[in-house]
N, C-alpha and C positions, 0 to 999 in steps of 0.2 A: 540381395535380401529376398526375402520368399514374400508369399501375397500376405500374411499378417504382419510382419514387421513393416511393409510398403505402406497398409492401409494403415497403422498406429502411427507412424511415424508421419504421415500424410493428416492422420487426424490429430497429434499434439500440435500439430504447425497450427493447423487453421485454428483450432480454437484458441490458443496462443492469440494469436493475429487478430482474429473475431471479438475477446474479451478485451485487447486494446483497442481494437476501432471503434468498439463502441460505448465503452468510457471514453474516448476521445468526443464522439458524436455528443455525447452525454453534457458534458462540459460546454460544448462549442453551442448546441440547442438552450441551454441556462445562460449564454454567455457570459462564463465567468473566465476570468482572466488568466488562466494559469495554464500550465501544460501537467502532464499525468504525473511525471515526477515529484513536480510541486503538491498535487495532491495527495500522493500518498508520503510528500515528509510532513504535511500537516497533520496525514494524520497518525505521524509517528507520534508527531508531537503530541496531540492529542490524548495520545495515549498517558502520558507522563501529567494529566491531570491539571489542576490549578498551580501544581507545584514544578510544571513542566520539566522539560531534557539539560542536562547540560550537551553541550555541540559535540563532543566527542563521546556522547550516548548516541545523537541520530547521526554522524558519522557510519556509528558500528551496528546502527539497526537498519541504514537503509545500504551499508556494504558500497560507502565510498569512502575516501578519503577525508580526514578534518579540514585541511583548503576548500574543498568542493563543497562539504557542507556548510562551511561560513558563508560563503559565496549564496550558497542558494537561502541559507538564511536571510540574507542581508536583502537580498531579491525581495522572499517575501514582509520583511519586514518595510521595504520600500511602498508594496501594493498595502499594505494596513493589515497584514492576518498575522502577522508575530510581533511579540516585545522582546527585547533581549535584558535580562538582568542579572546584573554581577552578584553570585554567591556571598553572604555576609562574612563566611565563616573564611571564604578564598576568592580574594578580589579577582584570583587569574580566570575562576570557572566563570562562565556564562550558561545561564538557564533560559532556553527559549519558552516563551507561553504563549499562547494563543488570546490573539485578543479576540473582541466579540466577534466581527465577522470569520477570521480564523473560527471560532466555533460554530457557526453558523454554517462556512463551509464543511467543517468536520462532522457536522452533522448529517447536511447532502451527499458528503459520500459514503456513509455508513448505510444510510436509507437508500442510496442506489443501490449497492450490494446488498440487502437484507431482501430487497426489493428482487432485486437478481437470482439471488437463491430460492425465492419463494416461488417464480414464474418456472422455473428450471426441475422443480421439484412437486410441483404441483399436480400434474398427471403420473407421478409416480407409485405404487403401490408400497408398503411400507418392505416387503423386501426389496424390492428394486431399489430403494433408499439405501437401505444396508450393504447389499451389494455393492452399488456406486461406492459411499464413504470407504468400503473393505477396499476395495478398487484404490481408489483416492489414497488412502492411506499409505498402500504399498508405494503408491508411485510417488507421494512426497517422500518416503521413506530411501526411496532410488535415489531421489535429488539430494537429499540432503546427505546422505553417504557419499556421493559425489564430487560435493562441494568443502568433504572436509568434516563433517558431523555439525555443520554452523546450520542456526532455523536463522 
């Protein structure tokens, strides 16, 4: 590799690494009970509103298998942050929701990361912004060609 692809390739690790140690730290400082996967299927779930996911929606939005994500359901629904409820129209679907602290936690990780971007962003000048996201852009755009065209 030449000295730019060493230094990139040196720097997707670390910050890789960096943004999970310190959502890990993040978590373990609040101590809240969960590990980072846990957090971000909550806040898959979260996403899907009052009307929450059925299992084989966050299956396929956090890119595991339906066993795995029952499983991890079943975890969080053990600590108190999910309900699971049978579809009316199809007793087979299950719709996860978030109960209250499930949103309470959904909420902490949103304001970590808004929080995160704001710090990260803040001595930026408004091209240096642009720059960056044009940046960003290309290179989710790599990964995601990568992986198949899946977001």
């Amino acid at each position: 590799m030449d000295r730019f692809s060493d230094a990139l390739n040196e720097m997707l690790v670390d910050i890789y690494q960096n943004v999970m140690r310190l959502e890990q730290q993040t978590i373990q400082k609040k101590n809240i009970n969960l590990s980072i996967n846990e957090m971000h299927m909550i806040e898959q779930i979260g996403k899907g509103g009052d009307a929450g996911l059925p299992v084989s929606e966050i299956a396929a939005k956090m890119n595991i298998t339906r066993p795995s994500a029952t499983v991890a359901v079943n975890k969080l629904e053990k600590k108190g942050y999910v309900q699971k409820q049978n579809c009316e129209a199809d007793g087979r679907v299950v719709y996860v929701v978030l109960t209250r602290e499930g949103k309470k936690i959904d909420r902490f990780h949103s304001y970590y990361h808004r929080n995160m971007v704001r710090e990260i962003s803040e001595d930026l000048s408004e091209p240096e912004k642009e720059c960056l996201l044009k940046v960003m852009r290309k290179l989710d755009g790599y990964f995601i060609k990568s992986i198949g065209g899946k977001k």
